[in-house]
ZAVEXMI-534341 format. One record per residue (C-alpha): residue number from 1; residue in one letter; x negated, y, z negated; chain. Coordinates in Angstrom, 2 decimals. Layout:
<recs>
[NUM,A,[X,Y,Z],A];
...
</recs>
This chain:
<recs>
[1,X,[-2.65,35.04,-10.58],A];
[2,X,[-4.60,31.78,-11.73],A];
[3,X,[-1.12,29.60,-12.33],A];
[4,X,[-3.50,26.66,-14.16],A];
[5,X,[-4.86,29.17,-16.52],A];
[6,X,[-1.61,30.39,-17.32],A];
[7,X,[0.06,27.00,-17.87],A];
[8,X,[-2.88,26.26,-20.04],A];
[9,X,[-2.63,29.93,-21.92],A];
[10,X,[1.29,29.53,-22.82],A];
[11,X,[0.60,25.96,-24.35],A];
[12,X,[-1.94,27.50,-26.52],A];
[13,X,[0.30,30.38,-26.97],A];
[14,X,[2.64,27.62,-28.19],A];
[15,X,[0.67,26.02,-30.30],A];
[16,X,[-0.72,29.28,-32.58],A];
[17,X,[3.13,30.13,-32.66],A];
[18,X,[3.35,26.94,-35.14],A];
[19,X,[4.17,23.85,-32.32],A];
[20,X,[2.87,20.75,-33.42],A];
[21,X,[2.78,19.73,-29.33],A];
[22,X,[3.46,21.88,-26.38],A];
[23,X,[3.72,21.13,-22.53],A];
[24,X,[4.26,23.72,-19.75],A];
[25,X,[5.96,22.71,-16.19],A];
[26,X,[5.71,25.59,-13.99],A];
[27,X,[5.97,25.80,-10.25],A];
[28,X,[6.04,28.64,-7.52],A];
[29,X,[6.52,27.81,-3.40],A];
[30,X,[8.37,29.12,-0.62],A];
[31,X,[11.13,27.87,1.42],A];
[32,X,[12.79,28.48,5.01],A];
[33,X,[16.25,27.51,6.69],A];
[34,X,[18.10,28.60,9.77],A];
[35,X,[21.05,27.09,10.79],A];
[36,X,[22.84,27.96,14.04],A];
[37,X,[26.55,26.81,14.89],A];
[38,X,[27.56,26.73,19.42],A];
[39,X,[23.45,27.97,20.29],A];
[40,X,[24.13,31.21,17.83],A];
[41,X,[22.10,31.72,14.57],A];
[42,X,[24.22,31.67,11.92],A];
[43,X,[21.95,31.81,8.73],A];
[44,X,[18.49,32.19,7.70],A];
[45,X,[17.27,32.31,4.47],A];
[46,X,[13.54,32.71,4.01],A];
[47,X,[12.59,32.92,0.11],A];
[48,X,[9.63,32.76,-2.81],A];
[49,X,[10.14,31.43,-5.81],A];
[50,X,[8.06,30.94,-9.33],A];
[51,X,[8.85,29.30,-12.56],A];
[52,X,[7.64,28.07,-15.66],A];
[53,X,[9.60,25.22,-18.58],A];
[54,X,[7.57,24.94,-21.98],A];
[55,X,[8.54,22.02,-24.16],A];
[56,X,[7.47,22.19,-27.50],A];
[57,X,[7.85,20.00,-30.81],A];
[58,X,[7.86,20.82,-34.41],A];
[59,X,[8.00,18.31,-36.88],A];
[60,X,[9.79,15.89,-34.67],A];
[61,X,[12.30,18.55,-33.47],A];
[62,X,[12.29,19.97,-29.62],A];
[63,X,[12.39,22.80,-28.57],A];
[64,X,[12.98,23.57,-24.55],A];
[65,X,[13.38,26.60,-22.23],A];
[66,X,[12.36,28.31,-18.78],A];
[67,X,[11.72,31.74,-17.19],A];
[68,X,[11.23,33.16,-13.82],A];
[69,X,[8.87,36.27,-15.39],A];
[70,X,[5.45,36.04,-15.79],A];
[71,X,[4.56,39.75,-16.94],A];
[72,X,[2.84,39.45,-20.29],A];
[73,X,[5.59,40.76,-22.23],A];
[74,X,[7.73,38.33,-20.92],A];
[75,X,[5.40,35.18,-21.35],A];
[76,X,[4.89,36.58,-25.07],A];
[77,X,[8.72,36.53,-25.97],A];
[78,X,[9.58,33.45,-23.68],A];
[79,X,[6.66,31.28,-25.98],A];
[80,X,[8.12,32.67,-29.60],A];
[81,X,[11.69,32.02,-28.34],A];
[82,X,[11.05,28.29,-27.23],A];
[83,X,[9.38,27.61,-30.23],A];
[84,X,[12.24,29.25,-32.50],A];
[85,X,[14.84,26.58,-30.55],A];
[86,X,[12.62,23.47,-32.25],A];
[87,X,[12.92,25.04,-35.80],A];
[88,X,[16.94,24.86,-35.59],A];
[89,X,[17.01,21.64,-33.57],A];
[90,X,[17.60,18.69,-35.14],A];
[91,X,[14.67,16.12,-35.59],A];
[92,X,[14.68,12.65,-33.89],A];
[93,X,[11.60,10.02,-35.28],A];
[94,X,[11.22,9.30,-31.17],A];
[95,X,[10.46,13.00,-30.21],A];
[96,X,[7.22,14.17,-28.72],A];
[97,X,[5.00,14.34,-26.23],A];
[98,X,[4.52,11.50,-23.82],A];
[99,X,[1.20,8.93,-24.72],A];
[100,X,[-0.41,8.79,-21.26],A];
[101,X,[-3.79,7.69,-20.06],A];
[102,X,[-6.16,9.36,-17.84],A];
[103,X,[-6.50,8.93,-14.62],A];
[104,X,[-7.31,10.01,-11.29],A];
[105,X,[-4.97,11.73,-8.78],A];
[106,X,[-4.49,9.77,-5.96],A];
[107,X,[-4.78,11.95,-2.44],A];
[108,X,[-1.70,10.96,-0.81],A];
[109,X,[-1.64,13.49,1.91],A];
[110,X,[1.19,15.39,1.15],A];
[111,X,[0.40,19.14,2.54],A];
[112,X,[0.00,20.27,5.54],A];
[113,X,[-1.52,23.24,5.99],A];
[114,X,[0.06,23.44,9.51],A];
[115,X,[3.74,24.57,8.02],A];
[116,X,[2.79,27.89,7.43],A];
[117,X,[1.78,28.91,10.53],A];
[118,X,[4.74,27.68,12.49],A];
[119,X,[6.53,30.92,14.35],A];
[120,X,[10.24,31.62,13.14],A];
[121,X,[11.05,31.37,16.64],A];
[122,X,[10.06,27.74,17.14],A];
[123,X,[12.10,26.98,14.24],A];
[124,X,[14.95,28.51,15.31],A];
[125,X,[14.34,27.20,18.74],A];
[126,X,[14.16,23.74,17.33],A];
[127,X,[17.72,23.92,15.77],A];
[128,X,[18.67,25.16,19.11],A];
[129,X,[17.72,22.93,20.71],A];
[130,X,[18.87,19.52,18.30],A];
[131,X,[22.21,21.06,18.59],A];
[132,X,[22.85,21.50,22.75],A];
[133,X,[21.51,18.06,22.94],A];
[134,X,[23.43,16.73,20.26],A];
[135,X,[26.82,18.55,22.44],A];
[136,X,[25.62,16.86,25.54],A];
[137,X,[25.74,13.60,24.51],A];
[138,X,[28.89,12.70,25.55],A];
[139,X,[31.87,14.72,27.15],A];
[140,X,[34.19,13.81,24.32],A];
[141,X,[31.83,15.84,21.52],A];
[142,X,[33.87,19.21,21.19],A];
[143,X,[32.65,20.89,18.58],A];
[144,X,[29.93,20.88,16.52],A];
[145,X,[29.10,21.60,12.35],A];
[146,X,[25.67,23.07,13.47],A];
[147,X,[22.09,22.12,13.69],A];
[148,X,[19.36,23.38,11.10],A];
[149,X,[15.63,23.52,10.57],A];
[150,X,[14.03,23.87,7.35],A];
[151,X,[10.47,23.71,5.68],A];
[152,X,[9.18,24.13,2.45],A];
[153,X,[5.65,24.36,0.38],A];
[154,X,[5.27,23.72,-3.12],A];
[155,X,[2.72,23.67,-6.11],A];
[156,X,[3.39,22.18,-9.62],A];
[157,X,[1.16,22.27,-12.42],A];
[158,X,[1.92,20.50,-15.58],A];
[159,X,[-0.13,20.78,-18.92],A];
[160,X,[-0.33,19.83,-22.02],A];
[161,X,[-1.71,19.78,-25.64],A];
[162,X,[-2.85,16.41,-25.35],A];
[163,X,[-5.53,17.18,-22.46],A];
[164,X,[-3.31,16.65,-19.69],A];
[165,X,[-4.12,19.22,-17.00],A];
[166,X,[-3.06,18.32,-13.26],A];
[167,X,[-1.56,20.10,-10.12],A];
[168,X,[-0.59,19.07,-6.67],A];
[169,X,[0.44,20.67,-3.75],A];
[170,X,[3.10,19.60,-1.05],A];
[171,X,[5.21,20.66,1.77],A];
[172,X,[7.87,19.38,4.23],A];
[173,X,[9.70,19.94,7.45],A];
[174,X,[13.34,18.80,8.04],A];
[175,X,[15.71,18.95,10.91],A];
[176,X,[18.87,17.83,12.37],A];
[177,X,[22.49,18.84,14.05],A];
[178,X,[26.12,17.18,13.39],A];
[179,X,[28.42,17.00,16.12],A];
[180,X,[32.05,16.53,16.17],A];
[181,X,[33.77,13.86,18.98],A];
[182,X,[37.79,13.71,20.02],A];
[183,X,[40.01,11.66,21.40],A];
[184,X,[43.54,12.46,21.65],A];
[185,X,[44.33,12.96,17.80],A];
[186,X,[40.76,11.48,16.73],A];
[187,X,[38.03,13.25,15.39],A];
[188,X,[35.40,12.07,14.04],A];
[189,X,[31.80,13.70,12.73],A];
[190,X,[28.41,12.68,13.37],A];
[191,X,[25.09,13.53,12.15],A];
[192,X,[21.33,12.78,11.91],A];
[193,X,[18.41,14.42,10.92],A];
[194,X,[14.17,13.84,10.14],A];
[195,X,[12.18,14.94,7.26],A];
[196,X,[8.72,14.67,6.88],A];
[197,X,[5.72,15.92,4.91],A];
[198,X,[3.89,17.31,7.80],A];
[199,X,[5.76,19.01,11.13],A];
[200,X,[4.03,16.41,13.41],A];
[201,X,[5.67,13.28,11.59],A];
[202,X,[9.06,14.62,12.80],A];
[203,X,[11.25,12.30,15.21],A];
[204,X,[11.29,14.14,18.35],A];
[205,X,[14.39,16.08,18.61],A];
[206,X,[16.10,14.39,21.84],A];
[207,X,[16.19,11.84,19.66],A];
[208,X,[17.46,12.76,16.38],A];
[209,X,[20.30,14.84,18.28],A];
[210,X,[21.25,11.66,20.82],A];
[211,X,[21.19,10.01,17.62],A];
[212,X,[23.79,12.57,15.82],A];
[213,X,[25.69,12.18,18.81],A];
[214,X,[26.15,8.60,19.13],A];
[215,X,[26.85,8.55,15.47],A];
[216,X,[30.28,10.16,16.07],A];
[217,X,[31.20,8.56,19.53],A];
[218,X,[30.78,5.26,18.62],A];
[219,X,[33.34,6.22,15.52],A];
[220,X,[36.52,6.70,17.70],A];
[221,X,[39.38,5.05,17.72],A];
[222,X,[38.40,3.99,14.14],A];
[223,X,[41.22,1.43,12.45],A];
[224,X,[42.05,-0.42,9.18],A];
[225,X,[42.30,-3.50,9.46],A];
[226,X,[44.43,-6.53,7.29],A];
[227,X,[43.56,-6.80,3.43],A];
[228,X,[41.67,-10.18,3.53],A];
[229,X,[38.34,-11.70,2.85],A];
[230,X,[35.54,-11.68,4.68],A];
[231,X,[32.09,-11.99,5.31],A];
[232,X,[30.37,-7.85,5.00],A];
[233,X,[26.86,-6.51,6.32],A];
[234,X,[25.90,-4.00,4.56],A];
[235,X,[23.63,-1.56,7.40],A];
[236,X,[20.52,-0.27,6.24],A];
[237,X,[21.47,3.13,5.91],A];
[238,X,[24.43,2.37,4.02],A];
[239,X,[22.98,-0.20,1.91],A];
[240,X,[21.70,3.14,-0.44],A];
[241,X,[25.10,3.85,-2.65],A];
[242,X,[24.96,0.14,-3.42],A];
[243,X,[21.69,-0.03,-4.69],A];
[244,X,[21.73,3.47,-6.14],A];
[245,X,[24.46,1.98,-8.41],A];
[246,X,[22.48,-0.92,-9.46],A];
[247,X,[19.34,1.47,-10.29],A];
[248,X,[21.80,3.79,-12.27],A];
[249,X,[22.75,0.30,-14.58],A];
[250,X,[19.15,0.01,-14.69],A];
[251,X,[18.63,3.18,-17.30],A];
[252,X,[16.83,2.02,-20.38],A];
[253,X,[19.18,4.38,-22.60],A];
[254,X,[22.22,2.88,-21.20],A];
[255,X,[20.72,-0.34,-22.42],A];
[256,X,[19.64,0.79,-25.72],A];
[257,X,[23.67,2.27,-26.16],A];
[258,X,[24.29,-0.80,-24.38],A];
[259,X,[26.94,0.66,-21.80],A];
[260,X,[25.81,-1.08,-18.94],A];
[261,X,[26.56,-4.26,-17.73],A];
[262,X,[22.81,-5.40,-16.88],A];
[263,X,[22.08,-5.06,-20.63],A];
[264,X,[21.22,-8.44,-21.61],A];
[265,X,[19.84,-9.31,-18.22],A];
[266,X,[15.75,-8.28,-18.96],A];
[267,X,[13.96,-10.99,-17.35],A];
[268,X,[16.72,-13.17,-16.39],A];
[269,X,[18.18,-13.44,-12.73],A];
[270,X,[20.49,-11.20,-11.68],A];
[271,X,[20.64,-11.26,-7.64],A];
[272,X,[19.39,-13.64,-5.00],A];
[273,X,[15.64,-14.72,-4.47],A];
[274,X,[15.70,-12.88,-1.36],A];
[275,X,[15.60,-9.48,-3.53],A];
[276,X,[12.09,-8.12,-4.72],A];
[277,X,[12.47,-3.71,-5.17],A];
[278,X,[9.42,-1.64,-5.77],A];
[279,X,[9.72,2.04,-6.75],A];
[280,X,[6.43,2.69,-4.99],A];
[281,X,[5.46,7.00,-5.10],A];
[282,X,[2.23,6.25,-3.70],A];
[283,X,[2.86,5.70,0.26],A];
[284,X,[0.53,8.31,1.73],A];
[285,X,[2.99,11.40,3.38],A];
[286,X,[5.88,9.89,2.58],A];
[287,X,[8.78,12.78,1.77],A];
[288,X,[9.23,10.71,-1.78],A];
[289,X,[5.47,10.67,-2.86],A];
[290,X,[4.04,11.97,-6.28],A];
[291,X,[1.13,12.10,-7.68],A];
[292,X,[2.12,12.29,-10.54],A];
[293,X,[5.94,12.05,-12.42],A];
[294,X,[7.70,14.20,-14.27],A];
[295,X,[6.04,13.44,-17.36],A];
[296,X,[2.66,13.70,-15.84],A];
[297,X,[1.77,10.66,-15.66],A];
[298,X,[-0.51,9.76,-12.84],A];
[299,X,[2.16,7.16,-10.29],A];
[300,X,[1.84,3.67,-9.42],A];
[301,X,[3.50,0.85,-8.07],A];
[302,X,[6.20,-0.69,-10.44],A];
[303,X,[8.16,-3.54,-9.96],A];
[304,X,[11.70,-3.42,-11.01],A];
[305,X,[13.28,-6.71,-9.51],A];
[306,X,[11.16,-9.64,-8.35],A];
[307,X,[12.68,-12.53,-6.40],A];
[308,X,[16.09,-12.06,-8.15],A];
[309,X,[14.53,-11.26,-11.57],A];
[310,X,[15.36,-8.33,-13.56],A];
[311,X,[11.70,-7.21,-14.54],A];
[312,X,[12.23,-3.47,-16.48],A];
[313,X,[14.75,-1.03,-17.26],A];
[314,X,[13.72,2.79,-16.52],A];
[315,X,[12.78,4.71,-19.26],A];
[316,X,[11.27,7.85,-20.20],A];
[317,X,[8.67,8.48,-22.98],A];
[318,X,[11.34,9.58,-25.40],A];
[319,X,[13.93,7.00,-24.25],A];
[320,X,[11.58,4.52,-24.71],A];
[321,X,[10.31,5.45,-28.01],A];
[322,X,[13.92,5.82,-28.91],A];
[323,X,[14.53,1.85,-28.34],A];
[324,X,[11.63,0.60,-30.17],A];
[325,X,[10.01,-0.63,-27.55],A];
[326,X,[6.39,-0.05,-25.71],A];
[327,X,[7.45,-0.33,-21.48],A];
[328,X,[5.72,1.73,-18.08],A];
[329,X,[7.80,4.79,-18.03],A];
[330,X,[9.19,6.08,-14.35],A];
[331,X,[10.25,9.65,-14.41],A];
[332,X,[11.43,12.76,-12.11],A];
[333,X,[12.08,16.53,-13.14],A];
[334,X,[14.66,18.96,-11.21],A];
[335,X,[12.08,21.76,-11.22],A];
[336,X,[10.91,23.85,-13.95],A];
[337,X,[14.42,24.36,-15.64],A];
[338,X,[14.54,21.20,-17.30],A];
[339,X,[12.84,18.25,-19.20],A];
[340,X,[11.19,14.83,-17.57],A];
[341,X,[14.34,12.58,-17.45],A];
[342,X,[14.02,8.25,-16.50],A];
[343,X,[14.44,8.05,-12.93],A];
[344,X,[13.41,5.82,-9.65],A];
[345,X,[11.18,7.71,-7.84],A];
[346,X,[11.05,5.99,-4.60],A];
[347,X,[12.78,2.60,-4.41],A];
[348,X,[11.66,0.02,-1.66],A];
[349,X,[13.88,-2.89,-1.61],A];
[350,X,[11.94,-5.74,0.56],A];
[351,X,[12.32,-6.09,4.19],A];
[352,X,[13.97,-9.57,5.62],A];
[353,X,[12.80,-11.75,8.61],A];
[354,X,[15.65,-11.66,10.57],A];
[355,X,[16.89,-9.63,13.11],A];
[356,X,[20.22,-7.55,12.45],A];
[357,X,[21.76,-8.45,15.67],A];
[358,X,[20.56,-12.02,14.87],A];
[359,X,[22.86,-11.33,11.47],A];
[360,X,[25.67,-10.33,13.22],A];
[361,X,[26.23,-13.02,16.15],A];
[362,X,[26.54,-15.39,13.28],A];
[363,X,[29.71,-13.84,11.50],A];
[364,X,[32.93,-15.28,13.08],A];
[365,X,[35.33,-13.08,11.30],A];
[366,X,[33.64,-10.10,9.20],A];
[367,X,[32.73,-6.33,8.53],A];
[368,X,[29.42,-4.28,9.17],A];
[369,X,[29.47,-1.01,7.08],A];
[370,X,[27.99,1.85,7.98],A];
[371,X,[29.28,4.31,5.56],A];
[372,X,[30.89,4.43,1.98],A];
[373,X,[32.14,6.62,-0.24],A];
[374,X,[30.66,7.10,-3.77],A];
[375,X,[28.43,4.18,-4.88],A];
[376,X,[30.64,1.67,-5.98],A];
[377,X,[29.62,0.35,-9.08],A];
[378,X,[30.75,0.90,-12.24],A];
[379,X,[28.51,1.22,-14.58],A];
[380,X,[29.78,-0.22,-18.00],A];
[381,X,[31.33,-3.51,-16.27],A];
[382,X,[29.94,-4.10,-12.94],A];
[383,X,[32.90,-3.93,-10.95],A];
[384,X,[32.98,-2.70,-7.76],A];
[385,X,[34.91,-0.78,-5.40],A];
[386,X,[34.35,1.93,-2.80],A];
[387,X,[35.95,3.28,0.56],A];
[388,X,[34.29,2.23,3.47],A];
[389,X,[33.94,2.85,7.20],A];
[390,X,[31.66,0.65,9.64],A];
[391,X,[32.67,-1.86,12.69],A];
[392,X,[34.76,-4.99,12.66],A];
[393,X,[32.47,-8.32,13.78],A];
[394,X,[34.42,-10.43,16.03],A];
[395,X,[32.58,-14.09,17.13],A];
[396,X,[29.17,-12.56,16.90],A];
[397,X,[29.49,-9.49,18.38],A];
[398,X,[30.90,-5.42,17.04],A];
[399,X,[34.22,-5.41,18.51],A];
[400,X,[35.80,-2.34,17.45],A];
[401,X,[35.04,0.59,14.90],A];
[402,X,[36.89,0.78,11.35],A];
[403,X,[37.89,2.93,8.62],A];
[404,X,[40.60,3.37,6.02],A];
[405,X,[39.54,0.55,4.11],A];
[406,X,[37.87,-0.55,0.49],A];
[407,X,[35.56,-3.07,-0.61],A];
[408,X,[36.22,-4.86,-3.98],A];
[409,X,[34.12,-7.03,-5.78],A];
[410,X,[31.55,-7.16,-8.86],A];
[411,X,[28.29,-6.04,-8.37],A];
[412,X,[26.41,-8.73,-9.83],A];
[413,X,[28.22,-11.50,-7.80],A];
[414,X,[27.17,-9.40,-4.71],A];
[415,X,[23.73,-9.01,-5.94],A];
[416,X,[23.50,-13.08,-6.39],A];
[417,X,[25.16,-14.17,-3.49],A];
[418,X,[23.03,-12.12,-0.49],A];
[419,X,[22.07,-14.75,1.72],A];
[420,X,[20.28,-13.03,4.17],A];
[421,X,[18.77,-9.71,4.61],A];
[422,X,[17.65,-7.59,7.70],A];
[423,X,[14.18,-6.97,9.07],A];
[424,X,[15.14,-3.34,9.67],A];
[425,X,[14.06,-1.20,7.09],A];
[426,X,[13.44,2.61,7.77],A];
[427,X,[11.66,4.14,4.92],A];
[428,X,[12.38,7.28,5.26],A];
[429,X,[14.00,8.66,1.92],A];
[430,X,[13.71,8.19,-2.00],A];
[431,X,[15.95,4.94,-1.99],A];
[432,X,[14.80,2.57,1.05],A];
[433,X,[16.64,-0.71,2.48],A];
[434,X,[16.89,-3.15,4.92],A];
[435,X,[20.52,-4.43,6.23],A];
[436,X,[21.72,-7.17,3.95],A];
[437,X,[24.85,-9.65,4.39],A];
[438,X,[26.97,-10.82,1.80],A];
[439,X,[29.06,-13.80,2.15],A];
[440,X,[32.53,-12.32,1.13],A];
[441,X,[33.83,-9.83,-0.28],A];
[442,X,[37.49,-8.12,-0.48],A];
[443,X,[38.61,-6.06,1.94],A];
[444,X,[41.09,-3.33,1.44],A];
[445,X,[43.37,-2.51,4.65],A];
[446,X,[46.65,-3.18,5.58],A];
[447,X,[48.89,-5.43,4.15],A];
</recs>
């Protein structure tokens, strides 16, 4: 089946059905896991899937739904339905398809044709594997949560009945294991992993599993410590929830209902000079690369804070429209079975100059997180406050693990007062950091 010429047929379909616009979304891949649990396989699941979302407008009113059938009887009735949903919808003056330019696709390397002729057995060998190493880390690992392998292959094509007509193709490979360690009545978990667009950008796996393991060793004998005040380094891998929770107060429609607290902060400082964030889909095989969004607009580089300066809010077409205002538009889509909705795409906040140890031997008295729980931040006023797990800093240097504890503060104090961040960054997901130290901050513990 030619998918293009399908996606091209149902928006025409669409359109003789009485839409005034029309835009199809479909998709169809395969994926593979295996998980094993002590060297056994304990799951596979090896599936195909296919889908397509039409979005149509009538007069201003949208219409919006998704099927998994692409007989002809079904595409028939699927198009007339979706088109019946905009006649009872109500219409909104900012509905309608999204004004984009034309472009051209960028080749960002994102398939590899390799994936599909890796052997089941290697897979499963490879999860294997990650696992027993992971165990062997360290005599005090005891049980283990399993290790997995998974890889996927995807193609989207999204059209529309303003010319737009693009596809791309992409795959991935992941891995990993999580371990479990003990000590008397201690336990604590552990766990690492590597995902990549193509099979040969994975980590090796003695190192992803020694990594796993480490990450719940160095965990025991974890300990709250006094409620005080204190100097806290956020690690790069933890430094994530934080930011995701500034990028969630960064939606334009929370700004237009104004139920965020960065509202009225559009071009005025909000965080330290040391702070410049990208959302950058356009690194060549990285796992968060597009193309093109959600919308189908071909990506590019967008700043959102530059030096401390609050540059855009993120907006799609509609969102945009709906505020009044003309802005570059950043959006995602969870698959055929919904709309484009405003989102980061892949967030780069800009690496440091000094070294994290370098960080750390300079904190007296403090805390280095290296996990939290939830993202902190809430939304409407700023404030902050999260559970938190990491190492205590004792003149210069980690002196014992930690957990039990919160962090309190407001987010835009935190976000002005960073005084240093890390040179450490590891791009390696959709929302990418380097360590970063902030000068105090309230800690939760004992009182």
């Amino acid at each position: 089946m030619n998918n293009k010429l399908l996606a091209e047929n149902i928006v025409k379909k669409a359109l003789k059905l009485g839409a005034d616009e029309a835009e199809t979304y479909l998709e169809n891949g395969r994926e593979f896991e295996v998980t094993v649990r002590n060297g056994d396989v304990e799951t596979i699941k090896q599936a195909t899937s296919k889908g397509v979302g039409l979005t149509v407008f009538k007069e201003k009113k949208l219409g919006f739904s998704y099927t998994s059938d692409f007989s002809d009887e079904s595409i028939e009735e699927f198009v007339k339905k979706t088109v019946q949903f905009s006649l009872v919808a109500d219409s909104k003056p900012w509905n309608g398809l999204p004004d984009l330019k034309k472009g051209q696709l960028k080749d960002l390397d994102l398939f590899d044709l390799s994936i599909a002729d890796i052997p089941n057995e290697k897979k499963i060998k490879i999860a294997k594997e990650v696992e027993r190493i992971a165990l062997a880390y360290d005599k005090r690992i005891t049980k283990t949560e399993g290790g997995w392998f998974g890889d996927y292959e995807n193609e989207v094509f999204i059209v529309n009945s303003e010319g737009v007509s693009l596809s791309s193709r992409h795959t991935g490979s992941y891995f990993g294991a999580a371990v479990i360690a003990t000590e008397g009545n201690d336990m604590q978990a552990g766990s690492w992993g590597s995902s990549k667009r193509h099979f040969k950008d994975l980590e090796t796996i003695e190192k992803v599993a020694k990594k796993a393991g480490k990450r719940a060793v160095e965990k025991l004998g974890a300990k709250p410590v006094q409620t005080q005040k204190a100097p806290v380094v956020y690690d790069r891998y933890a430094a994530g929830s934080f930011w995701y929770g500034i990028l969630r107060a960064m939606d334009g429609d929370s700004v237009y209902k104004k139920v965020t607290f960065l509202t009225n902060y559009l071009n005025e400082p909000i965080a330290s000079e040391l702070i410049t964030i990208v959302d950058d889909p356009t690194i060549p095989r990285h796992v968060a690369s597009l193309p093109f969004d959600g919308e189908g607009k071909i990506t590019s580089k967008n700043i959102l804070i530059d030096r401390g300066v609050l540059r855009m809010f993120i907006y799609d077409s509609i969102t945009a429209r709906k505020a009044g205002i003309k802005v570059a538009t950043i959006t995602r889509r969870g698959g055929y079975r919904s709309p484009a909705y405003a989102s980061f795409i892949n967030v780069i906040v800009q690496n440091g100059n000094m070294d994290r140890e370098e960080i750390i031997s300079g904190i007296k008295n403090g805390f280095y997180v290296t996990g939290v729980r939830g993202i902190g931040t809430d939304i409407p006023t700023g404030n902050y406050s999260c559970g938190a797990s990491g190492f205590w800093i004792k003149d210069g240097e980690i002196a014992f693990p930690v957990d039990g504890i919160t962090l309190g503060g407001n987010a835009l104090d935190m976000l002005k007062s960073i005084e240093v961040t890390a040179n450490d960054i590891d791009i390696r997901g959709s929302l990418n950091s380097p360590s970063f130290k902030v000068p105090e901050m309230t800690i939760g513990g004992i009182k």
